[in-house]
N, C-alpha and C positions, 0 to 999 in steps of 0.2 A: 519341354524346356521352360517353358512361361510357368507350370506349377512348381515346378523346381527353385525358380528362382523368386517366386510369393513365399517359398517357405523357408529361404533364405533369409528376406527381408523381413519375416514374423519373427525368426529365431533372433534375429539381429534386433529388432524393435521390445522383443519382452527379452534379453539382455541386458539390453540399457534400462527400462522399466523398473529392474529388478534390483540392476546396480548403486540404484538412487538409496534406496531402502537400507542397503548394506552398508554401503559406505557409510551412511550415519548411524547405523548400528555400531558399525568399526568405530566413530567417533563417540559415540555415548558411550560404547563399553570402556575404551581407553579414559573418557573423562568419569567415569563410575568408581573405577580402578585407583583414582588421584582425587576423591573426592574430598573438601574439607568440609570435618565432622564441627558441627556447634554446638560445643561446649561449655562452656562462659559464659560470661556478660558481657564481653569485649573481648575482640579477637583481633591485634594488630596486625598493621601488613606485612609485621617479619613473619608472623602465623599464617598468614595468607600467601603471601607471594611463592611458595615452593610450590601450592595448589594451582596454580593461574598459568594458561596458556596465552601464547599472542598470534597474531597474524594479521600481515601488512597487507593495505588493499590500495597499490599505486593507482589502480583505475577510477577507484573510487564508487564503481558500480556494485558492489557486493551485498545483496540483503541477508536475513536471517536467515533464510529457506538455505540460499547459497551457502552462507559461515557453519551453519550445523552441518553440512555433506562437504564442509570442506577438510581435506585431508592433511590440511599443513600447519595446523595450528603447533606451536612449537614452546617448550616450557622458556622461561626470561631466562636471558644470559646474564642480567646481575642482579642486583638485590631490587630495583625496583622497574618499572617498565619503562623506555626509556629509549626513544628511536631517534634524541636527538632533536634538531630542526627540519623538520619533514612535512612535504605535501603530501605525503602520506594517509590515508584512513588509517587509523590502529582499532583490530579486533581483541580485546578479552575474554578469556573464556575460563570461567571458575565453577566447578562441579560443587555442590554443598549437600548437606545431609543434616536437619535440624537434628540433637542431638537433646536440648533443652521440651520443657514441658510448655516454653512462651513459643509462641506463633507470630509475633508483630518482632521486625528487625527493621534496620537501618542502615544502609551501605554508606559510610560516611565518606567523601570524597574531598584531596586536600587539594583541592585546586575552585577556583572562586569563578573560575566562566570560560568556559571553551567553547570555539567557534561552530562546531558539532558535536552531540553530545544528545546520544540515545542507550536506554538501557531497559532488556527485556530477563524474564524470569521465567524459564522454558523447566516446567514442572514431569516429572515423571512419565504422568501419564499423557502428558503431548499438551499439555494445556500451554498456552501461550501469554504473559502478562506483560504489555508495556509499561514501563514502573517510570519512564520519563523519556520526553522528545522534545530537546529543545536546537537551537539553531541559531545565527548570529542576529535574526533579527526579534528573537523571542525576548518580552520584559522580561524585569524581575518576577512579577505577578505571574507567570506562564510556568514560575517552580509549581513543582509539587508539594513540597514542603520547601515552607519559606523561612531559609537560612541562607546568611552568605555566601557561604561553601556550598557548593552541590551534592546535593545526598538526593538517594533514594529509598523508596522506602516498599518493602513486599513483606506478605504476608506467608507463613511456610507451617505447615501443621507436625505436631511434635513426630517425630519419626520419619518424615517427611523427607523427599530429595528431589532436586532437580539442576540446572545449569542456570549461572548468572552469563547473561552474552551484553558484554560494554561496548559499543560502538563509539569513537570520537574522534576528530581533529582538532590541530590548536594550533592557532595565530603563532604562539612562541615556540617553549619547547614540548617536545611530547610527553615528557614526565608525568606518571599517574599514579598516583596510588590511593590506599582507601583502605579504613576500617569498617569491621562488625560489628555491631552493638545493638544491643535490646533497645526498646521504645526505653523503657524509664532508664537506662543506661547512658541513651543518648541524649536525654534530657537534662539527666545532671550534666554529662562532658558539655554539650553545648552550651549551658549556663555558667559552669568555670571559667570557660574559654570566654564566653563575652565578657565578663566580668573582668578579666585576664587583660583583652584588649582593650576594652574602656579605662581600665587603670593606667597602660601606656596613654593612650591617645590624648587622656585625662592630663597628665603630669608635662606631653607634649605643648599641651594646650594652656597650662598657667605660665609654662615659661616664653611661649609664643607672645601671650597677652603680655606680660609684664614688660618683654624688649618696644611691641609695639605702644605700651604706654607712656613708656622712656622717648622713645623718639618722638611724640605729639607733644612732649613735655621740652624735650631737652633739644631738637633738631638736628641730632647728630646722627648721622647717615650710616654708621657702622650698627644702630640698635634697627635700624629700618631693613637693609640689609640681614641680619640675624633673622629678623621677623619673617623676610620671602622663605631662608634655608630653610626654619622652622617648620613654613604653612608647607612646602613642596615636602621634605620629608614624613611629614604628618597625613598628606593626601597620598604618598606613595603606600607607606605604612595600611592605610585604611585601603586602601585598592589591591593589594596582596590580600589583606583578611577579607576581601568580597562586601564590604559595606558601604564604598563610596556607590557600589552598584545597587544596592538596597536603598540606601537614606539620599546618596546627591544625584544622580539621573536614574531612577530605575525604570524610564521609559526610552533609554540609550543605548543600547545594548551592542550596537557597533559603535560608537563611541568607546566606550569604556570596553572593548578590545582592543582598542588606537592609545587607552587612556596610558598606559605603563609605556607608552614611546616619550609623549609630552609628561607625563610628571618623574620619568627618571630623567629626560633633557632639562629637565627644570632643575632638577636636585643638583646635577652642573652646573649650570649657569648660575644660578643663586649663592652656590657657592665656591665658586670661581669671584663672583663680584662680594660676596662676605671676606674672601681671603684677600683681594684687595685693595677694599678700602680698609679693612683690620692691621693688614701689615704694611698699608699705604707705599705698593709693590712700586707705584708710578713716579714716586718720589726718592725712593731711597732704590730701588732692586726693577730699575727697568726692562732689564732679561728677564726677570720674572716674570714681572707683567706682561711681556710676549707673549713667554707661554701659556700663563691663565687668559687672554684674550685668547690665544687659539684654543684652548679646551673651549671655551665660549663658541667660535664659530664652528669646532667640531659637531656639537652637540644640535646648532642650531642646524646647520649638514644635515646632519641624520634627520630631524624632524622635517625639514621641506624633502629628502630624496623622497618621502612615502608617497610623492604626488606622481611620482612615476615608477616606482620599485615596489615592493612588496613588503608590506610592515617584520612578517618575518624573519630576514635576513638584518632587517635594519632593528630590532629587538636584540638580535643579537651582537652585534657590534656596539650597543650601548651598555652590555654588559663588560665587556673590555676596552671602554671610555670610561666608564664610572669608576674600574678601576685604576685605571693611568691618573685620573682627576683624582682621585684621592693621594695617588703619588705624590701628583704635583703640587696640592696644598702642605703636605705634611712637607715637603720638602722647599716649599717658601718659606714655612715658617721656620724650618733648619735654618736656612741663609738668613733672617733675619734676628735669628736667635743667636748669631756668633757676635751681634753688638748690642743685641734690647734682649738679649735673655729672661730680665725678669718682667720685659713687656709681653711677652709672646709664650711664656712657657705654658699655661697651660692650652693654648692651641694648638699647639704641637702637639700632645697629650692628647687631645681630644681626636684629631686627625690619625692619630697613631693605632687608634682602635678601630677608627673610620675603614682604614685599610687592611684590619684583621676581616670585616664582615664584607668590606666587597673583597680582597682574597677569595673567600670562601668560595661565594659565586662564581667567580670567575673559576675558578678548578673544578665545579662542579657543571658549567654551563661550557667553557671549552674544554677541557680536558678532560671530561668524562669519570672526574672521579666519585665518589661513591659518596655524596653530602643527601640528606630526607632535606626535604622540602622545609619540614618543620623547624631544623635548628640554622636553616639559611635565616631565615625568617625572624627566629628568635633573636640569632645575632642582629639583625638589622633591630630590632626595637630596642635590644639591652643599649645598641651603641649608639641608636639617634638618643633615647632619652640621656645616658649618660653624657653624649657629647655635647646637648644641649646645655645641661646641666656648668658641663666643664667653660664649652662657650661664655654662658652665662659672666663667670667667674673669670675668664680671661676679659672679658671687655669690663668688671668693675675691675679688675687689676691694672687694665693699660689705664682706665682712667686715673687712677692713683698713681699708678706713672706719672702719667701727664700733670697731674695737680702736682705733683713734688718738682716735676724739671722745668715748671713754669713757676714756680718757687726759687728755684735756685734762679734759674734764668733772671727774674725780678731781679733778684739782689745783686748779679752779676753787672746788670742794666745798672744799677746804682754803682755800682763801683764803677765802672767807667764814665760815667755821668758825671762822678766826684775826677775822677781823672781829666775828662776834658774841660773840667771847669779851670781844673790846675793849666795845663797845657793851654788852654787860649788866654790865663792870666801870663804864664811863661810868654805865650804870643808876641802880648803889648811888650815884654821888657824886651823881646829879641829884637820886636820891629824899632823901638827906641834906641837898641843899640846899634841895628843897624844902619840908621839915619843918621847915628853919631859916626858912622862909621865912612858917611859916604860924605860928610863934611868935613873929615880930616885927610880924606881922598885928595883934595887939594892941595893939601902941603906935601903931601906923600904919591902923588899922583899915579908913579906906575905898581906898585906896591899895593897899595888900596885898592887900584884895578881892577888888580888880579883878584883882591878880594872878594868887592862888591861883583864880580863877577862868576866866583864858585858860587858866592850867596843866590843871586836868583834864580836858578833852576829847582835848587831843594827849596827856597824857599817857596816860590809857587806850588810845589807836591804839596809842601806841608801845607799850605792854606787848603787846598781842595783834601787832603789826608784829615784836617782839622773837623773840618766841615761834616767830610763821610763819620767822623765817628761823633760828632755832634746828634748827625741822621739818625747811624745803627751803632747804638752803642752796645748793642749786643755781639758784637763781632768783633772781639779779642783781637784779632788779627790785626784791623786801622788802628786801632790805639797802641800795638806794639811798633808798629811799623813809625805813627807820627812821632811816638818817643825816640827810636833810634836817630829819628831826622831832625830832631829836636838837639836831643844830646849831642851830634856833629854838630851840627849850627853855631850850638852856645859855644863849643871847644874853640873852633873856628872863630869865632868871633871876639870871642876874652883873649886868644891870642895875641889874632894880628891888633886890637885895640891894644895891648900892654906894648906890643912891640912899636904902634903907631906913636902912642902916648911917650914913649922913653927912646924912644929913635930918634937922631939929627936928620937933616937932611944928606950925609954924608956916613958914612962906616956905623950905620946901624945894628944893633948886636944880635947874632943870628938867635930865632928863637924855634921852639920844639918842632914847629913844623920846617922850618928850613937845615935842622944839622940833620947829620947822617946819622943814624941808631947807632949805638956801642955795638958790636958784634956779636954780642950773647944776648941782645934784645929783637927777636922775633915775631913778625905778626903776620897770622895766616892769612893769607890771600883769598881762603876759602871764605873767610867772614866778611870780607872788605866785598867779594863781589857781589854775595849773597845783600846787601847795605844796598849797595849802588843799584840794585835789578829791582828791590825792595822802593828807594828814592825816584827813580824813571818808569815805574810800571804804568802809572797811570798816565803821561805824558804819550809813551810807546801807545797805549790803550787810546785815545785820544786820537792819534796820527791813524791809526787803523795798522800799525805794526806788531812786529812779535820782536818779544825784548826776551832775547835766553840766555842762560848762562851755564857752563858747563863748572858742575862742583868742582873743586880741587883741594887736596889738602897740603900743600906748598906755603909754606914761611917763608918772609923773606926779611933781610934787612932793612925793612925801613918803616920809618915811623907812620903808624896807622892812619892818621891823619893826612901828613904826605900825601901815602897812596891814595887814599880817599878823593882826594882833592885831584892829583891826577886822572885814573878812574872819571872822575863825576865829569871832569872838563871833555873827554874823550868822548865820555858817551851821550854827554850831550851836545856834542857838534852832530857825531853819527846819527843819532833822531832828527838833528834838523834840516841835516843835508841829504836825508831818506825820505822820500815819497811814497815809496811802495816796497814788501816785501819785509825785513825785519836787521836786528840787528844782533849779533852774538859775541858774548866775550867767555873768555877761558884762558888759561895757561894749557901753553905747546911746551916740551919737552926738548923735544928730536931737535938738533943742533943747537941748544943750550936754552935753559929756561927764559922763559918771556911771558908775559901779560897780551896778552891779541883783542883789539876790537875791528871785525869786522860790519861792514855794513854793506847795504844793497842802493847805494846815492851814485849821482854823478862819473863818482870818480875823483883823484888826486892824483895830476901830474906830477914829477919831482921838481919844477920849477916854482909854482904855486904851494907846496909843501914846503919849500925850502922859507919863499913870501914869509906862511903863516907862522912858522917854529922861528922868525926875528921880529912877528909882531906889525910888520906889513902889509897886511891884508886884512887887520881890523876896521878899515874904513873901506876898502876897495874893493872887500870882495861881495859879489852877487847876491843878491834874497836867497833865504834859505840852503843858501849850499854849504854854511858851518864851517868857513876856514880862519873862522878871525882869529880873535885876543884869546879864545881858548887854548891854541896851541902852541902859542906862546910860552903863556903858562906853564903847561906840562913841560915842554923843554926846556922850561928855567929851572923848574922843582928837580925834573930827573938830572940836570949837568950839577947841582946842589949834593944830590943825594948818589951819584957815579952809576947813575944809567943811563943805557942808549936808549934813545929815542930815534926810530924809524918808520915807514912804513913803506908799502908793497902795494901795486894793482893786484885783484884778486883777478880770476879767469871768469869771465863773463859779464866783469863790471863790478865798479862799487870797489873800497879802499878796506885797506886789512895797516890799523897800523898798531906797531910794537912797544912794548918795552924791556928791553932785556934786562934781567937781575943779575 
């Protein structure tokens, strides 16, 4: 029984023995069988890739010995190798056959530094050559051949065959690929291709200099801004072609694995803060500026998560940041090109290409579509230098804006500067007439009253109205506003003086403001309120109140002036007898047209209403509660002109009073 079962365990032990041997028989003959023949000078990876096996090593423990007896290697499921974002080890395995009379090649690889990254050249006859082992803490100087990109480089005698075995993992994505090409083949491609790069980097580089000369010169923060977008796409640029890892740390090498976190967060924020201050987002498009502050702290997000997360995962999410960020600028400058179009056009323009090149990436980086590495690549340089280029061009175009609308502006400034000169000489003759006005008050005592009493309300606006556009006379608005206060005034005042000057004291003859309009003379009410909220706003503003007025387009019959004058007395009682909360007028409809000012004051009994509207309560009534000689007034003008005059407690406080048309 015991010999029995020694020769069990002999049959069983040279089994396995023998199994080793076969199996990688089985595997060299199938990689013999799919050999790529070398032909050429250059052999690209669409020529390649049909010949190349893969296989995934999640354990990460697999060496040569093990990958040649491994049975699972398996040809790429698309055009290039491509496992995604994985912690994965990825195995290559390309069978070759020199095919040429050269002996010296070059495995040119398009990727500029990965975290693992060993490559052996298992020859025919069993011979074994490690052609490169490098790791995340190995320099620049630790290449074999020192080029940006990772190339290797073996030796293969004409007729000659053997297996290329690619070991590596990557920080980012797994994408690999790689060309063939002779020594002096890859001599010339390598020399174009710098040449190529230095030419962007070059053109990168004068337009960088030029914004940051502009800003040491000129101080404007939009040429300094350009200058960060510029240097961060310029070091992005150079850190995809493998040179910032050669010329700026090449004693870095886990740096400049982390480096494509911070200088794609960079190429955000830089231009998040170029877009702006360009289309001065904080001023004009404060939603906007939301959202380019949050792309700002999205990005900054990602660069601090790497202090507890995995560069990896967050590598990837800055590729579908970059592209939302380019959204979102190309689409500020949409919203600000619906008013400054020819401040902003070509930024928009330049943004617009911005998002063709990260598109790209993005579909190629989430969505798995089918983009080489090379014309990811290339679009990003064609579109930093052209967008540079376009940048350039849009910030001398806003400045040429800006010199022309500060041009116009100047002279606008002068035209109102000639206006206010006009209006405060107008000033003196109103306040002269109004002084004459207040000394024929005497003779005429209730009459003139009335007058000198419409007059100080507007006419205080108009001194602080005077003033504001004395200040800003760039602001069209105060100098329209003192003119219509102005023009009531003088009307107002040339009047009741002609009626005061040619009036007895007895059967005085009615003049424009006291008859009733002819019936076929109409004035919108809508103009008359929009006057009166225009005369009070700042008084309202003042009190800490809100003075509103509900549009209407209702005519009525009576003389503009008239209403005017009622209106103003109304709503300046309502401002003074209001402390808090605000005051509104409009036309109500629903049970026959009416004029309404309500307010949030006191309150008005009907017995102290009844006081005010005969002129009784000019001396008697309390500070600030507004029942005097104004409403008077208006119940002389409206029983004049055959309207009611009323008014109502409102529900919760404070008086709503009427005038029916």
């Amino acid at each position: 029984m015991a010999r029995l079962c020694l020769l069990l365990l002999s049959g069983l032990l040279w089994a396995h023995l023998l199994g080793q041997p076969v199996a990688a028989q089985e595997n060299s003959r199938g990689a013999a069988e799919n050999r790529l023949v070398l032909t050429g000078q250059t052999l690209s990876w669409r020529e390649i890739a049909p010949h190349v096996r893969a296989l995934r090593d999640p354990g990460r423990g697999l060496d040569l010995a093990g990958a040649r007896a491994a049975p699972a290697f398996a040809p790429l499921e698309g055009e290039s190798a491509d496992f995604g974002y994985t912690r994965d080890v990825i195995w290559l395995r390309l069978g070759l056959v020199n095919g040429r009379e050269t002996t010296e090649w070059r495995l040119a690889f398009r990727e500029n530094f990965l975290q693992l990254f060993e490559v052996w050249l298992v020859q025919e006859g069993g011979a074994v050559t490690q052609l490169e082992a490098l790791d995340d803490r190995a320099p620049f100087r630790a290449r074999a051949v020192a080029y940006p990109e990772l190339v290797a480089a073996f030796s293969l005698a004409p007729g000659a065959g053997g297996e290329v075995f690619v070991r590596y993992w990557s920080g980012g994505s797994s994408e690999l690929s790689w060309s063939l090409m002779t020594e002096a083949a890859f001599a010339d491609w390598a020399a174009r291709k710098t040449a190529k790069n230095f030419i962007y980097y070059g053109m990168l580089l004068l337009l960088m200099t030029g914004a940051l000369v502009a800003f040491v010169f000129t101080g404007q923060r939009v040429f300094g801004a350009y200058s960060l977008y510029a240097l961060f796409g310029l070091l992005f640029i150079m850190h995809a072609d493998g040179n910032t890892f050669r010329y700026l740390w090449p004693e870095g090498p886990r740096f400049n694995g982390f480096a494509s976190v911070l200088l794609g967060a960079g190429m955000i924020i830089s231009g998040a803060n170029f877009a702006r201050i360009f289309l001065q987002t904080r001023r004009y498009h404060p939603r906007v500026d939301v959202v380019l502050m949050g792309l700002v702290a999205g990005a900054l997000g990602l660069v601090l998560s790497t202090v507890v997360v995995d560069a990896q995962p967050v590598k990837k999410l800055l590729v579908i940041l970059s592209f939302a960020a380019t959204l979102a600028f190309t689409g500020a400058g949409l919203v600000a090109a619906r008013t400054r179009f020819r401040e902003v056009r070509f930024y928009v323009i330049a943004w617009t290409g911005a998002v063709l090149s990260s598109g790209i990436m993005t579909m190629r980086h989430w969505f798995g579509i089918e983009i080489s590495e090379e014309l990811q690549f290339d679009s990003i340089r064609i579109v930093l230098v052209v967008d540079a280029a376009l940048m350039g061009l849009a910030i001398v175009d806003r400045f040429n804006q800006l010199k022309q609308t500060r041009q116009e502006a100047l002279e606008r400034s002068l035209r109102q500067a000639r206006k206010s000169i006009e209006l405060s000489r107008r000033m003196e003759d109103l306040e002269r007439q109004v002084s004459l006005a207040e000394r024929l008050s005497q003779a005429q005592r209730r009459s003139m009253t009335e007058t000198v009493h419409d007059l100080r309300q507007p006419l205080n606006a108009l001194r602080l109205n005077i003033r504001n556009a004395a200040e800003r006379t760039e602001d069209p608005a105060v100098a329209a506003e003192a003119e219509r206060t102005v023009a009531y005034l003088e009307e107002l005042v040339a009047t009741e003086l002609t009626r005061a000057l040619e009036a007895g004291d007895e059967g005085a003859p009615e003049t424009p403001t006291d008859r009733a309009a002819p019936a076929a003379e109409l004035t919108p009410v809508g103009d008359v309120l929009v006057s009166v909220q225009d005369m009070f706003a700042s008084d309202a503003t003042e009190k800490g109140l809100r003075l509103s007025m509900v549009p209407s387009g209702l005519a009525a019959p009576v003389p503009p002036l008239a209403l005017m004058r009622m209106l103003s007395n109304l709503v300046a009682n309502a401002i003074r007898a209001t402390e808090a909360g605000g005051v509104l007028i409009g036309v109500r409809h629903a049970g026959g047209a009416r004029i309404e000012v309500h307010d949030t004051g006191p309150g008005l009994d009907p017995v102290r209403f009844a006081a005010a509207r005969a002129g009784a309560a000019a001396s008697a009534a309390p500070p600030g509660e507004g029942t005097g000689l104004g409403l008077a007034i208006v119940a002389d003008l409206a029983a004049r002109h055959g309207l009611r005059f009323t008014h109502s407690p409102r529900p919760g406080g404070g008086t709503c009073l009427q005038l029916w048309l």
